[in-house]
N, C-alpha and C positions, 0 to 999 in steps of 0.2 A: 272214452279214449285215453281219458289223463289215468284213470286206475289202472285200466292196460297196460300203457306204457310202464306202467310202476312194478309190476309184479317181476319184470327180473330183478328188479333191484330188495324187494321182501323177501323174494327166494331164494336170492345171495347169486344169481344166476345173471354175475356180469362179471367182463374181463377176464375170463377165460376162454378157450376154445368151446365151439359149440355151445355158446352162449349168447345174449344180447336180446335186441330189438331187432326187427326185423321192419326198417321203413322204408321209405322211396329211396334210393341211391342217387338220387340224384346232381348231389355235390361233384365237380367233377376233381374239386384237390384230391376226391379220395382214390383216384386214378392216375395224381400226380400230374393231373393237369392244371393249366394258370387260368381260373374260370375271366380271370380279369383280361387277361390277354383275348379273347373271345368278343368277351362286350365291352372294354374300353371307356372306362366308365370317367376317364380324366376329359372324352369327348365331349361329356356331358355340358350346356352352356351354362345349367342351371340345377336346382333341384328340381325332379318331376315328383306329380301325385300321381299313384297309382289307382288306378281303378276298377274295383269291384265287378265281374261280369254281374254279379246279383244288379251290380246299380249303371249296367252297359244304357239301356233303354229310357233310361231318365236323362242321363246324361247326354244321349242322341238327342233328347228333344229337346234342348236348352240350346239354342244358338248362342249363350253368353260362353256354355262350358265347354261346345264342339263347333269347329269350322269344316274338319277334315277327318276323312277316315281312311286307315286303309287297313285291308284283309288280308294274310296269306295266311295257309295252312289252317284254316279254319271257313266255318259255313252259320255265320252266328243266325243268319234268317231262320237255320233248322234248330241251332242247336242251344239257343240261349232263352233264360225265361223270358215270361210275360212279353209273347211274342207278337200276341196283335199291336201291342203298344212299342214294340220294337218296329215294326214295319210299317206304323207312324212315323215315327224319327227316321225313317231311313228312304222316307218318301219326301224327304224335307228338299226343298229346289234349291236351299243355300250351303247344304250341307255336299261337300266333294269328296265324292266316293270313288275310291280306289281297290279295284280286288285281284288280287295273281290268283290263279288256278288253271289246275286241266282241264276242266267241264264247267258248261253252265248252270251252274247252284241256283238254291235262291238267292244266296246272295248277291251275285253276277248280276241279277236281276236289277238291280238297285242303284247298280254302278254306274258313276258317270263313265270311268274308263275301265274296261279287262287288259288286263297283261295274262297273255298264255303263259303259264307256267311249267317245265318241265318236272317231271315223273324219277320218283328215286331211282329209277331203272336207265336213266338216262345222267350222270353226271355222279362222280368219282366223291365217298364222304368219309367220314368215321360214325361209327353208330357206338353210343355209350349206352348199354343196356341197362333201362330203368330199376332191376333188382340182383344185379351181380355186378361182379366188379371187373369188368371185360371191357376191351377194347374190340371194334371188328372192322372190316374194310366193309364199304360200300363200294361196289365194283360197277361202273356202269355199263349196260348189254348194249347201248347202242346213243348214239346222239340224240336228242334232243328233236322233236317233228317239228317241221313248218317255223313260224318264227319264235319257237317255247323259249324259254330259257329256266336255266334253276334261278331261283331266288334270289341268291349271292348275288348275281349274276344282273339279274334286276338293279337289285340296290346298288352294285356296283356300278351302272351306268347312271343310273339316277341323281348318286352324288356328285358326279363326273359333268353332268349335265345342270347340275344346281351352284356349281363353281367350288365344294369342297377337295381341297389337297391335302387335307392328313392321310398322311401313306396307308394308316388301318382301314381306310376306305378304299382302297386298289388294292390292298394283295388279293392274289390268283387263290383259288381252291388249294391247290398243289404248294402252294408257299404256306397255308395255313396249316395243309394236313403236315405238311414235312415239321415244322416247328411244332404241332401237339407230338407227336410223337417221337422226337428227340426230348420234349418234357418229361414224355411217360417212361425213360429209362429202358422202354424194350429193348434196345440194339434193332430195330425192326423200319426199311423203310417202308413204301408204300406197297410198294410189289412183294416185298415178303412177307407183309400182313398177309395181304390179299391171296397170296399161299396156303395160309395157314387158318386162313376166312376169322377166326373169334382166339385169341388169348387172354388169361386173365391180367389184371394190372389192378396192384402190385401181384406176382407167380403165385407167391405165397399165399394163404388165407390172412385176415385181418380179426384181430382180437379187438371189437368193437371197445371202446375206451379202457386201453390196454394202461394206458398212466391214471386212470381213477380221476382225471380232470373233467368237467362238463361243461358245457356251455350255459353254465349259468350264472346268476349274480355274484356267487357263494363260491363256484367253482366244484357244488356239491352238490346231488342229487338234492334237489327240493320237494320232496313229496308235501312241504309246506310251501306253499309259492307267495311272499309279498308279491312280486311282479303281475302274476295271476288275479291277486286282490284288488292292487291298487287299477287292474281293468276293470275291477268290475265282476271279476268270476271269485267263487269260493276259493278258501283261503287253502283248503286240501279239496280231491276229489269227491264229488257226493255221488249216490244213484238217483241221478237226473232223468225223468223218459217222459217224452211227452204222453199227454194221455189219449184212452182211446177217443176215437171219435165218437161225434154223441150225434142225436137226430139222424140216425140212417145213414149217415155219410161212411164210407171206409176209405182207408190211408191206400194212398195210389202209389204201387212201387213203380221202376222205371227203367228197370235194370237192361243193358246190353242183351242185342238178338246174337244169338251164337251163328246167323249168317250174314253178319255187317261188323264193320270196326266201330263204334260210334256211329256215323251216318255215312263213310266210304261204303261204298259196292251196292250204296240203297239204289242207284241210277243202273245197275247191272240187271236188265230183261231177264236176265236165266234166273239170275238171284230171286228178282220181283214173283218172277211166278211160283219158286219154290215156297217163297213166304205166305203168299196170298193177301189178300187185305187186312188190314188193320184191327188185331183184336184185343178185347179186355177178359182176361181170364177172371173167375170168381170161383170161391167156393159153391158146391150147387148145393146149400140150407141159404147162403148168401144173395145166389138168384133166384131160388122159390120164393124168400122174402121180398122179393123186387115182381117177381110174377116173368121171369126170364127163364130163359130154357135156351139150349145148347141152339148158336145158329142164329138168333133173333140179333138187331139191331138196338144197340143201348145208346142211350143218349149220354153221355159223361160231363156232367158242369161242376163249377162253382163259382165263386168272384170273380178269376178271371178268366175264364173261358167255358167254351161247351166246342165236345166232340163226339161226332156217331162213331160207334165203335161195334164190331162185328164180335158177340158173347162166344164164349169159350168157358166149358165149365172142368176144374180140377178138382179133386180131392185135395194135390199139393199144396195147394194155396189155401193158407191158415184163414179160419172164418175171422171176420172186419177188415181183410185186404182184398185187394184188387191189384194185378199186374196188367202192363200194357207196355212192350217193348221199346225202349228210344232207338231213333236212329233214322226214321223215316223222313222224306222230302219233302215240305209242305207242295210245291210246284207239284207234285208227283198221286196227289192226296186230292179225293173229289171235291174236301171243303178247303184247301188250301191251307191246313192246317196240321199238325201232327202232336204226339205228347205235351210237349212245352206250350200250348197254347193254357193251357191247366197248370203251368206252373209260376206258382206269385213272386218267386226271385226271394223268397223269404232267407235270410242268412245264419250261419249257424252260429250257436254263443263265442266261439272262437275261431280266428284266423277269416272271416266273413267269407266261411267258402258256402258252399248252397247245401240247404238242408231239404235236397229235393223229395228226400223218402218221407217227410212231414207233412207234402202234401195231401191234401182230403178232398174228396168228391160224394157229390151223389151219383147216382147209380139208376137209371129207371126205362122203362121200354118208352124205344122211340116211337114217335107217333108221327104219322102225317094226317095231312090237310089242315 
């Protein structure tokens, strides 16, 4: 990724139009908004430590380092590693668990209290689109069912109910959105967004580091990185790959089903049947090696976990991989279990995000009795 990133800057292919990096957009100054006005960070009592989803399950199981939890917009029973060992910690009787959502997850499951949550479909937003530099109206189709509420909405009573009076804990939806967008320079209020559904911000196109400034030590491209070093990583990039898997195992990819978002629409019946049960694609020289053939039951383990998985054979899939869709419910799953039970939480050399395509299994026809 570090060499990647580098090649606009070798091929002189920065600070012009039709140039750059192409990353997450997700800074929201670069739409001329106050990200600090959002989160409020002078609220703060203290410094917080943040923490690793790779290292979420360990942490649940320490009563010194968790008392409480609480969930929105997220289903971590599905969707985080080393999952058996996560639904240890989250069976813990001292541990108070909190979840907002539309539906009963697995996570819900786990919960001392549900808060119904309301549906984007129901409650007025601004959507900042993760790879363009747009502003859009969230328009809501209808109110909120039975006693839901949106989130805001939640925390808003919450703090209200916990005796906090900083005013950034009471504004309305409608005072937040009105101030982001008197930030953003459009001339545009609520209702003329909503007219015109998606505008960019700023009109113009953006000349990704148009003043040759960077956000680094130096103020300059580092294709040498001390800061990098003094982590702990090489001092420039190298070609780093882990290697193949050895003893029969092959590297288990994980990648999104083109009918679920992550794990939304996995509880949708129409959806379910369209997908059918749960399977592991292989190369077919990969399952003749295994003694598997299209339709058989494969057992999928390794250190931490084991899954039957229904064989699927491709050409596509390159020989020593294996595919097996994320996204599915464990609740919803005969063993109670889905992808992530097979995944160690192993983290990547930088940023400790998850280096889930590292993971490795073996492969073999399942057996009964």
């Amino acid at each position: 990724m570090r060499a990647c990133a580098l090649l606009p800057a070798v091929t002189g292919n920065l600070a012009k139009p039709g140039a750059g990096l192409l990353y997450l957009n997700f800074n929201l100054t670069q739409r001329r908004l106050d990200d600090a006005y959002l989160t409020a960070p002078h609220l703060s009592a203290g410094t917080t430590s943040p923490i690793s989803q790779m290292d979420l399950a360990a942490c649940l199981a320490d009563p010194t380092r968790s008392q409480a939890l609480m969930c929105w917009n997220i289903n971590i029973a599905a969707s985080n590693p080393q999952q058996a060992r996560l639904r240890q910690a989250l069976m813990r009787k001292d541990l108070f668990t909190v979840v907002l959502d539309l539906f009963p997850t697995d996570t819900t499951d786990f919960a001392d209290f549900v808060l119904p949550a309301a549906s984007f479909l129901e409650f007025d937003d601004l959507v900042a689109g993760y790879f363009y530099l747009t502003l859009s109206a969230q328009v809501k189709a209808m109110e909120p069912i039975g006693e839901a509420l949106p989130n805001q909405e939640i925390f808003r009573r919450l703090a209200r109910a916990m005796g906090y009076t900083e005013p950034e804990l009471s504004e309305s939806d409608a005072e937040i959105i009105a101030t982001l967008l008197r930030q953003s320079g459009l001339g545009e209020d609520f209702a003329s967004l909503a007219a015109k559904g998606t505008v960019p911000v700023p009109p113009e196109p953006v000349i990704q580091f148009a003043d040759l400034v960077f956000p680094t030590p130096s103020g300059r491209i580092e294709i040498a990185s001390a800061r990098a070093e003094a982590d702990g990583h090489p001092r420039v990039p190298l070609p780093l790959a882990d290697p193949r898997p050895t003893g029969g195992r092959l590297r288990l990819l994980s990648p999104a089903s083109s009918w679920r978002l992550n794990d939304s629409f996995a509880n949708v019946a129409k959806i379910a049947a369209r997908v059918g049960p749960a399977t592991i694609a292989l190369h077919p020289a990969d399952a003749a090696e295994r003694g598997l053939a299209e339709g058989d039951d494969a057992l999928v383990a390794n250190e931490t976990g084991r899954l039957s998985l229904h064989v699927t054979l491709s050409e596509a899939i390159p020989r020593g991989v294996a595919l097996s869709h994320k996204g599915r419910w464990p609740k919803r799953e005969a063993a109670r279990a889905n992808v992530n039970v097979l995944n160690p939480g192993h983290k990547t050399d930088m940023g400790e995000s998850t280096c889930v395509h590292g993971v490795e299994v073996t492969v073999m026809p399942l057996t009964t009795g």
